[in-house]
NULOGU-160991 format. One record per residue (C-alpha): residue number from 0; chain; y, z, x. Coordinates in nm, 3 decimals, decimal comma. Example, Ala and Ser with C-alpha at 12.3 -4.5 7.8 and 13.67 -1.06 7.14 Angstrom:
residues 2
<r pos="0" unit="A" Y="-0,450" Z="0,780" X="1,230"/>
<r pos="1" unit="A" Y="-0,106" Z="0,714" X="1,367"/>
This chain:
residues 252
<r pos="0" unit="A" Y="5,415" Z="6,727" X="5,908"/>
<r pos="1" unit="A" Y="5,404" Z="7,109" X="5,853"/>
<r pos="2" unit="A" Y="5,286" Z="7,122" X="5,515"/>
<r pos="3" unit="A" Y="4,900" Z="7,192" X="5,596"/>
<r pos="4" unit="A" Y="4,999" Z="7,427" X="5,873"/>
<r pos="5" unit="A" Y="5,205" Z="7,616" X="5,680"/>
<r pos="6" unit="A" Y="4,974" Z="7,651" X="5,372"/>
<r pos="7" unit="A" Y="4,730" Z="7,756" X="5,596"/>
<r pos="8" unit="A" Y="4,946" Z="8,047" X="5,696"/>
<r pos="9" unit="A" Y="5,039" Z="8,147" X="5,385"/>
<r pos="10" unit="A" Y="4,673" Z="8,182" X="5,261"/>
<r pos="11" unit="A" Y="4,658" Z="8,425" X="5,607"/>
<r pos="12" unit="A" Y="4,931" Z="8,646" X="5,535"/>
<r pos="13" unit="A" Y="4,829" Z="8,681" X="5,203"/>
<r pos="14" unit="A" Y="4,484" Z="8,826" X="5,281"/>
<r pos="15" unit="A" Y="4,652" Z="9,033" X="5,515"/>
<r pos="16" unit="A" Y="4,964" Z="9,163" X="5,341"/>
<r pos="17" unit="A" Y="4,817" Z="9,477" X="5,188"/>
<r pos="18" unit="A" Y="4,722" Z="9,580" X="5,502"/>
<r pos="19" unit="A" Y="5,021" Z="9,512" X="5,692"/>
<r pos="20" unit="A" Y="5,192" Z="9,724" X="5,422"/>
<r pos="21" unit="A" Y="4,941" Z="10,030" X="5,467"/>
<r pos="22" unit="A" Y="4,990" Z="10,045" X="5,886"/>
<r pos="23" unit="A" Y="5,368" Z="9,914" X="5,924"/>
<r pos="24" unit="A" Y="5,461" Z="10,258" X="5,952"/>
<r pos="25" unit="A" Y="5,193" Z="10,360" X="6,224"/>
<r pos="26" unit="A" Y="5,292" Z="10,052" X="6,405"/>
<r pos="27" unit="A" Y="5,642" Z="10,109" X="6,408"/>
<r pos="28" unit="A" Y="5,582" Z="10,470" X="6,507"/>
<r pos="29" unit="A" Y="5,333" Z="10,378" X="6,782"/>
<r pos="30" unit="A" Y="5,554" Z="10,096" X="6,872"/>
<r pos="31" unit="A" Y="5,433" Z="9,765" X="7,045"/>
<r pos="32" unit="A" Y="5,403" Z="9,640" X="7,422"/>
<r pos="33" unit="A" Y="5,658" Z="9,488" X="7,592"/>
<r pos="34" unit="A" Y="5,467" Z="9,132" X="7,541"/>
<r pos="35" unit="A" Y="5,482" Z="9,187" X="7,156"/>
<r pos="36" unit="A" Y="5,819" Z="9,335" X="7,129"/>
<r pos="37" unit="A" Y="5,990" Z="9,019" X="7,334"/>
<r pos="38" unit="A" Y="5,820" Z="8,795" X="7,130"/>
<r pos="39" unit="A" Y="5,889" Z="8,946" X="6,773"/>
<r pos="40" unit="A" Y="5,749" Z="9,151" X="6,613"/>
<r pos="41" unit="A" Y="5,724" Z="8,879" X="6,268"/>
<r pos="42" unit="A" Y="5,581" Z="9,066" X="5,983"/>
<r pos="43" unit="A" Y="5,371" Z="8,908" X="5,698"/>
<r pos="44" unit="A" Y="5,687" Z="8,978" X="5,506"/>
<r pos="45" unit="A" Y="5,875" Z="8,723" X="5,707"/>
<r pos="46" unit="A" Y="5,575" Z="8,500" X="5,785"/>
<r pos="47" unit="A" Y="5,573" Z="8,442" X="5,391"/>
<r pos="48" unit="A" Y="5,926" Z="8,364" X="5,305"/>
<r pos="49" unit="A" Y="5,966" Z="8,124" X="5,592"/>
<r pos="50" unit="A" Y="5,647" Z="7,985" X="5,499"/>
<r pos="51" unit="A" Y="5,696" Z="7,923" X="5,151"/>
<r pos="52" unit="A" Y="6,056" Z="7,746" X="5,251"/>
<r pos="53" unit="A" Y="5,907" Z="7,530" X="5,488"/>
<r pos="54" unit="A" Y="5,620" Z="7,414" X="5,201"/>
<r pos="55" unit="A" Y="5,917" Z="7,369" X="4,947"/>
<r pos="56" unit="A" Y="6,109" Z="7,161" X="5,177"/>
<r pos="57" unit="A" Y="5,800" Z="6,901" X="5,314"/>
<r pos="58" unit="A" Y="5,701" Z="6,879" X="4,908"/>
<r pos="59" unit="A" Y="6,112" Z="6,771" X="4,863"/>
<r pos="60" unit="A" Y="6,083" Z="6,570" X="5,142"/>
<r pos="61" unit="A" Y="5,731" Z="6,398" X="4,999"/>
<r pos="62" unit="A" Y="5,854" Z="6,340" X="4,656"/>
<r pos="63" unit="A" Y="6,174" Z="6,160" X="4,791"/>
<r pos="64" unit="A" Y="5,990" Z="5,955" X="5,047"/>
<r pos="65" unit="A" Y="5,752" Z="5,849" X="4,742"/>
<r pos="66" unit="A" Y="6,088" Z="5,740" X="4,549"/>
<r pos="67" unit="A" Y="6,247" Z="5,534" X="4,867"/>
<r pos="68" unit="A" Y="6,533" Z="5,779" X="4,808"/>
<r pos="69" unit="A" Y="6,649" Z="5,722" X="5,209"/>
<r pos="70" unit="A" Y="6,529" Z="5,617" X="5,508"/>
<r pos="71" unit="A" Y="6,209" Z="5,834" X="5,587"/>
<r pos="72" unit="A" Y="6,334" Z="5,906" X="5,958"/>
<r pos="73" unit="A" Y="6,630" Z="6,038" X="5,814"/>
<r pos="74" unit="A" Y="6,480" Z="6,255" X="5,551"/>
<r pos="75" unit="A" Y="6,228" Z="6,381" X="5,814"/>
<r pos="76" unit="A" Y="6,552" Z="6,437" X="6,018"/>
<r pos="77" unit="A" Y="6,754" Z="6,601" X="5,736"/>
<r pos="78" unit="A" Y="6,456" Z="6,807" X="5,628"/>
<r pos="79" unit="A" Y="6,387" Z="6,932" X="6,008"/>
<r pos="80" unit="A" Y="6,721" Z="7,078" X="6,023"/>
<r pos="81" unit="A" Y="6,693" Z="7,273" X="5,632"/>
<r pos="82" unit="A" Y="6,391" Z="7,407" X="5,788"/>
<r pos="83" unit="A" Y="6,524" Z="7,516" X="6,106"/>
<r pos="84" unit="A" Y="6,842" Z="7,663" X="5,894"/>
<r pos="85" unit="A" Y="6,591" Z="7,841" X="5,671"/>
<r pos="86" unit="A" Y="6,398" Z="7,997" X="5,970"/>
<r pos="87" unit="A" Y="6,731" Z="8,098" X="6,119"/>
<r pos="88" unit="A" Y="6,826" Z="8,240" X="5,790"/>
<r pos="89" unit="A" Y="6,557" Z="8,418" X="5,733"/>
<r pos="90" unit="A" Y="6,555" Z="8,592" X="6,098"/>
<r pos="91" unit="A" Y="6,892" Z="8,686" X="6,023"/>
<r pos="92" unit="A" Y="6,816" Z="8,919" X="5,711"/>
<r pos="93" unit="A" Y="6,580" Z="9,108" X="5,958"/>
<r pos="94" unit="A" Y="6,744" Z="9,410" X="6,192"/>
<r pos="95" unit="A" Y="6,637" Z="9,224" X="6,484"/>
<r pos="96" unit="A" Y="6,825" Z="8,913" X="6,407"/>
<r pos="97" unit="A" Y="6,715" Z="8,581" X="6,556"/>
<r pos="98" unit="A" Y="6,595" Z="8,747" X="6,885"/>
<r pos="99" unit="A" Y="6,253" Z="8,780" X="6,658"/>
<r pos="100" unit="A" Y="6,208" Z="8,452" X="6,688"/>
<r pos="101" unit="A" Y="6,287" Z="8,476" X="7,061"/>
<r pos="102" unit="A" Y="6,582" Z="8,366" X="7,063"/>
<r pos="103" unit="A" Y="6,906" Z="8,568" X="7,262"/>
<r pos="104" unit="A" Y="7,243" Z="8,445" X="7,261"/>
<r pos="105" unit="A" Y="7,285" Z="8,588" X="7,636"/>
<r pos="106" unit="A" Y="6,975" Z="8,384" X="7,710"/>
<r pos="107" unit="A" Y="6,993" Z="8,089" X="7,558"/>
<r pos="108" unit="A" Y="7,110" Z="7,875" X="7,938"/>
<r pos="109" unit="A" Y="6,880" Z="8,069" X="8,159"/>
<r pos="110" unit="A" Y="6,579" Z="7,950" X="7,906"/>
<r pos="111" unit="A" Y="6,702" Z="7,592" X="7,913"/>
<r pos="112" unit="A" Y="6,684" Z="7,631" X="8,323"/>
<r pos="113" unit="A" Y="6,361" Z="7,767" X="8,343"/>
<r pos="114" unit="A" Y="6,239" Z="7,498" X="8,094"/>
<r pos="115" unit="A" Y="6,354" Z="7,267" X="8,282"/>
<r pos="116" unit="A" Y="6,150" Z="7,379" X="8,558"/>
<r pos="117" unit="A" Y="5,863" Z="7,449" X="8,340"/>
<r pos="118" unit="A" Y="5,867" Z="7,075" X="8,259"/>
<r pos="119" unit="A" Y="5,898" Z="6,972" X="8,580"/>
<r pos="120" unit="A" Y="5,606" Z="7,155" X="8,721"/>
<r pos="121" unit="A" Y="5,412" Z="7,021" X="8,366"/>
<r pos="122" unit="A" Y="5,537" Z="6,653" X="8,481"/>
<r pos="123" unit="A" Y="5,407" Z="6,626" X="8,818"/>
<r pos="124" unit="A" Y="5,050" Z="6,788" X="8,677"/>
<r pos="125" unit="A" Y="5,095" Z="6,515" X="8,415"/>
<r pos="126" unit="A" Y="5,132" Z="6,236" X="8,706"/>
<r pos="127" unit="A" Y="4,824" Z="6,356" X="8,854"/>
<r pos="128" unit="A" Y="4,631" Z="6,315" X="8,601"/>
<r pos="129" unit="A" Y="4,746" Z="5,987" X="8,549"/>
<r pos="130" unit="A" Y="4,667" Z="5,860" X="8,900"/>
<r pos="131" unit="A" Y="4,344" Z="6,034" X="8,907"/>
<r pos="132" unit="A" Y="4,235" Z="5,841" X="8,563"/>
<r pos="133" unit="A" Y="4,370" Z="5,526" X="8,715"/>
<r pos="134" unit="A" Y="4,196" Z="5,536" X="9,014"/>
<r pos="135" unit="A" Y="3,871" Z="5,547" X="8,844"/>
<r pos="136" unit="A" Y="3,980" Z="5,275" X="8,610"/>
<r pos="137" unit="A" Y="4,100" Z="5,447" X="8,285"/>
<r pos="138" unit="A" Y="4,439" Z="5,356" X="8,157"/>
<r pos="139" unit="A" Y="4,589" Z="5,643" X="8,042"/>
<r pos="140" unit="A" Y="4,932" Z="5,488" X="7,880"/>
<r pos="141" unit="A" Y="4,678" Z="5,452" X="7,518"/>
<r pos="142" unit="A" Y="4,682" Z="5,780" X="7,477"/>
<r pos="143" unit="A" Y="5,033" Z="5,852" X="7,520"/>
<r pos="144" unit="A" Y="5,138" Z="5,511" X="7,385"/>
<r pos="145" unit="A" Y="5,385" Z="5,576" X="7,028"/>
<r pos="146" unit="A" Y="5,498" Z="5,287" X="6,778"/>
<r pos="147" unit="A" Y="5,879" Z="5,274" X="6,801"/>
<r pos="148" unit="A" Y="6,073" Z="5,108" X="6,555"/>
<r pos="149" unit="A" Y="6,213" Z="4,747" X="6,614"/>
<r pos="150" unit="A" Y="6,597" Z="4,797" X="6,432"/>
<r pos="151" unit="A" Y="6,819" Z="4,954" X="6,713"/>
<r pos="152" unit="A" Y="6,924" Z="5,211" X="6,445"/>
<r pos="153" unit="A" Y="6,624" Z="5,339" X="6,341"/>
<r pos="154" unit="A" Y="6,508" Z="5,317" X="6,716"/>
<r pos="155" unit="A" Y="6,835" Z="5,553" X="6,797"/>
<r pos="156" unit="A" Y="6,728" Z="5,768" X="6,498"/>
<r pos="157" unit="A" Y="6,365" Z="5,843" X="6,594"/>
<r pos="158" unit="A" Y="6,471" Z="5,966" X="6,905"/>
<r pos="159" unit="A" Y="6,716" Z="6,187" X="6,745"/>
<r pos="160" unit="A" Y="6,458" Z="6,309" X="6,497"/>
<r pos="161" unit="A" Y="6,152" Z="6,274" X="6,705"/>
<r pos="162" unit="A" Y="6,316" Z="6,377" X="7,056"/>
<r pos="163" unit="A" Y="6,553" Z="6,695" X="6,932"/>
<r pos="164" unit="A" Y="6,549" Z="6,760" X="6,559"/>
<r pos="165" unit="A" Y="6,171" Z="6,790" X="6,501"/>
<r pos="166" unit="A" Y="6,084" Z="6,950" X="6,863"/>
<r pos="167" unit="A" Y="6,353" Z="7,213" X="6,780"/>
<r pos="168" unit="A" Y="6,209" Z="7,325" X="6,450"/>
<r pos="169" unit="A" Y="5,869" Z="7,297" X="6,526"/>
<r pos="170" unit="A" Y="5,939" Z="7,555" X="6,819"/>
<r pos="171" unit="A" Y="6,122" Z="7,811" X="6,567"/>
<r pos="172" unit="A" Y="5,822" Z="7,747" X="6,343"/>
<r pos="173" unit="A" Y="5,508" Z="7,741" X="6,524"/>
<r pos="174" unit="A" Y="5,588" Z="7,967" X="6,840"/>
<r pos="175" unit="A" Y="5,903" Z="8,184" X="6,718"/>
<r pos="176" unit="A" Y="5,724" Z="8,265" X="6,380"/>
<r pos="177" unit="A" Y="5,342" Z="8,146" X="6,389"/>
<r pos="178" unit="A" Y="5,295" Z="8,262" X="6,717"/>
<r pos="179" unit="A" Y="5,526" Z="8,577" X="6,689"/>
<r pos="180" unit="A" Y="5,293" Z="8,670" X="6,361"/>
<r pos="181" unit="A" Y="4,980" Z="8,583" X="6,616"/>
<r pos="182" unit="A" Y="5,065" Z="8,814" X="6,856"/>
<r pos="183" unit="A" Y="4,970" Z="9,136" X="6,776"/>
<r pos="184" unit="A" Y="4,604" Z="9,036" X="6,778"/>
<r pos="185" unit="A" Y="4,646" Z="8,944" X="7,187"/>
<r pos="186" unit="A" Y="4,859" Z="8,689" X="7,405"/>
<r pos="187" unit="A" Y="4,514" Z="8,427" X="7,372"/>
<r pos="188" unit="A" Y="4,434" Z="8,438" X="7,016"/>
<r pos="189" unit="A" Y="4,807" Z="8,373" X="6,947"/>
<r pos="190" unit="A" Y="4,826" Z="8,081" X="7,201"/>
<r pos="191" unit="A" Y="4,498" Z="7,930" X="7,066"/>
<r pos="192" unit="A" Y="4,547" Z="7,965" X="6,697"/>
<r pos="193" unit="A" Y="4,896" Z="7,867" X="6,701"/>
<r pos="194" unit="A" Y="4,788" Z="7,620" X="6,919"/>
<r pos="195" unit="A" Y="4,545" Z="7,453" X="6,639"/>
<r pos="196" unit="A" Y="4,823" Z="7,523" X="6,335"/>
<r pos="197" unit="A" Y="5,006" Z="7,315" X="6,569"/>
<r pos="198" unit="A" Y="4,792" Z="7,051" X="6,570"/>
<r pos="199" unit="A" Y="4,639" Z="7,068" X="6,180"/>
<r pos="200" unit="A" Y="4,980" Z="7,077" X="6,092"/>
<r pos="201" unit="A" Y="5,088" Z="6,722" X="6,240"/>
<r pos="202" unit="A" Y="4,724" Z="6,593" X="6,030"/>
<r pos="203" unit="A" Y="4,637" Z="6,283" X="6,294"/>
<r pos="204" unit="A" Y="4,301" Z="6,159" X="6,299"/>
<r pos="205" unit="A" Y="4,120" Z="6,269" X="6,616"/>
<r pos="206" unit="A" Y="4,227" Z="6,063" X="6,851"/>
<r pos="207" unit="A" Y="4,315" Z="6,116" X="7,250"/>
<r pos="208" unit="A" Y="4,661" Z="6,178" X="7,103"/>
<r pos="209" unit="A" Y="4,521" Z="6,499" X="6,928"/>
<r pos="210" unit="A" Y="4,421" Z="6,670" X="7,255"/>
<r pos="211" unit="A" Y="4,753" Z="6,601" X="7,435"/>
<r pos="212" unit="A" Y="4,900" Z="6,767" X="7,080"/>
<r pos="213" unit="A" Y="4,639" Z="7,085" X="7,167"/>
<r pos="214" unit="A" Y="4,722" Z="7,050" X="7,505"/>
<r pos="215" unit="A" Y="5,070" Z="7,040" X="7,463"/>
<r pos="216" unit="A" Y="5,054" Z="7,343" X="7,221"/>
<r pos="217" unit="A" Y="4,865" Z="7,573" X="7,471"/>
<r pos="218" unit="A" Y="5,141" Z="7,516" X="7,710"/>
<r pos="219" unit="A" Y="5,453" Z="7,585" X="7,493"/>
<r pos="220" unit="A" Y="5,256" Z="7,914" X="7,349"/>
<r pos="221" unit="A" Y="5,182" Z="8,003" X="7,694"/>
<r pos="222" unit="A" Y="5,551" Z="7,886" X="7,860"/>
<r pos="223" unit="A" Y="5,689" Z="8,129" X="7,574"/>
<r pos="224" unit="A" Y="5,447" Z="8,414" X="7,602"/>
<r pos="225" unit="A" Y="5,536" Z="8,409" X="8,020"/>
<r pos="226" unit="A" Y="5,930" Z="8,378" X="8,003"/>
<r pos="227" unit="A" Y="5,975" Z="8,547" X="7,625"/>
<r pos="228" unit="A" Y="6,248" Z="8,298" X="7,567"/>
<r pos="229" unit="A" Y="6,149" Z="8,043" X="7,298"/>
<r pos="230" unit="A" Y="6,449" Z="7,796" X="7,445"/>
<r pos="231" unit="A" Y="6,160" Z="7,746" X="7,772"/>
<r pos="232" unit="A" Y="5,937" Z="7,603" X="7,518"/>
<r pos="233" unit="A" Y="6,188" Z="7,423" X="7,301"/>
<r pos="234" unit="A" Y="6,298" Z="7,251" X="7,613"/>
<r pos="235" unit="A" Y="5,981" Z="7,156" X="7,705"/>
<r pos="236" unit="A" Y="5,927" Z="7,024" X="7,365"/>
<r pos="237" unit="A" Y="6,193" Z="6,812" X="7,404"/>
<r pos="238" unit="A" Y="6,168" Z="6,653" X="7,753"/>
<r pos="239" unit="A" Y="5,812" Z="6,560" X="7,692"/>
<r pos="240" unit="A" Y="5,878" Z="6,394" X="7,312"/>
<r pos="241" unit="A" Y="6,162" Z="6,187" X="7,546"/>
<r pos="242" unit="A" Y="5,912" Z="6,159" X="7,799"/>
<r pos="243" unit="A" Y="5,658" Z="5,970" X="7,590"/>
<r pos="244" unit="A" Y="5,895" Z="5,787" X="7,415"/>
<r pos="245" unit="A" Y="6,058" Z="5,632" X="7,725"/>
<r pos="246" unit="A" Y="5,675" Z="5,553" X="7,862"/>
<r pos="247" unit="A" Y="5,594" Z="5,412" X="7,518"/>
<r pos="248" unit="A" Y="5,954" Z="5,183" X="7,516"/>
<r pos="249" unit="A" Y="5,912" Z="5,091" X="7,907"/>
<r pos="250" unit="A" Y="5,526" Z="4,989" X="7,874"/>
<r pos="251" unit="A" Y="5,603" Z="4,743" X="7,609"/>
């Protein structure tokens, strides 16, 4: 799921690396806005390395898959959290720790409350558009609409994997380190680009589902790039995977 995204990163901070070498010192000299500060800086250095783990793990997780090894939720599942170790990891051997990736161990509850209103406010725009498609006699619920699994375990497991595993790491990847990489190019060129990597990166044919993807993307760039606390976006991540989920379970 973020093989193609993160390829297509790698080729970027590739082309880009020399130059990032040249200026790093003029940058940290001249130092960076408040914007870009709170929401990294992530250097091509880093970009790379947590790139090239990511790739290594979805080719692991392809070859096994191919092989019946396991269950494929629960290699997606045990490959989302090697991925989200690796990203961790990798933050760590930086001197800002994981608060490049925007995350702040004093900050960690007061990002999950104003997620939780983020979501909220994101919900009730969500039911409007809903009614106002219904009242001129679209039915939304197709768009939304996901194939759950009929065996009660793997039903509990893709909520586990699709509701909090995969949400979790996609937020470390595409906001805390795409977007965090994005950033020093302007707050709307990192919310649109990571936006799209977002969306490449999950390969679905262009559907209605791939604009509430994009959609969803522009929101959890732009929840992080307001509160610089990626736990606001990873908690809107969540709640709306639940959220279509539930929908998809309670429509039948």
């Amino acid at each position: 799921m973020l093989k193609s995204g993160a390829c297509f990163f790698l080729l970027c901070a590739c082309d880009i690396l020399p130059r990032e070498l040249i200026f790093q010192k003029d940058i940290e000299v001249a130092g960076l806005d408040s914007a870009k500060a709170a929401t990294g800086p992530i250097n091509a250095g880093t970009l790379v390395m947590v790139v090239l783990g990511v790739t290594a793990v979805e080719m692991a997780l392809r070859t096994m898959s191919r092989h019946e090894m396991a269950s494929p939720l629960l290699l997606l599942g045990v490959g989302r959290l090697i991925e989200g170790a690796l990203i961790i990891g990798v933050a760590l051997m930086g001197k800002h720790g994981v608060s490049v990736v925007g995350i702040s161990k004093g900050r960690v509850l007061s990002g999950f409350g104003r997620g939780l209103f983020w979501s909220a406010g994101f919900g009730l725009l969500v039911v409007l558009v809903f009614v106002s498609l219904l009242s001129v006699g679209i039915d939304p619920l197709p768009f939304i609409k996901t194939p759950l699994p009929l065996m009660i375990g793997e039903f509990i497991l893709f909520f586990l994997v699709g509701g909090l595993t995969s949400p979790v790491t996609e937020e470390l990847f595409f906001r805390g380190v795409v977007y965090g990489f994005l950033r020093r190019w302007g707050a709307v060129s990192a919310i649109v680009f990571s936006s799209l990597a977002f969306v490449l990166a999950h390969h679905m044919a262009f559907t209605g589902l791939l604009l509430i993807q994009f959609t969803g993307g522009i929101v959890f760039a732009f929840a992080y790039e307001i509160e610089k606390n990626l736990m606001v976006p990873i908690t809107l991540h969540v709640l709306g995977n639940l959220a279509i989920f539930t929908i998809s379970y309670l429509s039948g």
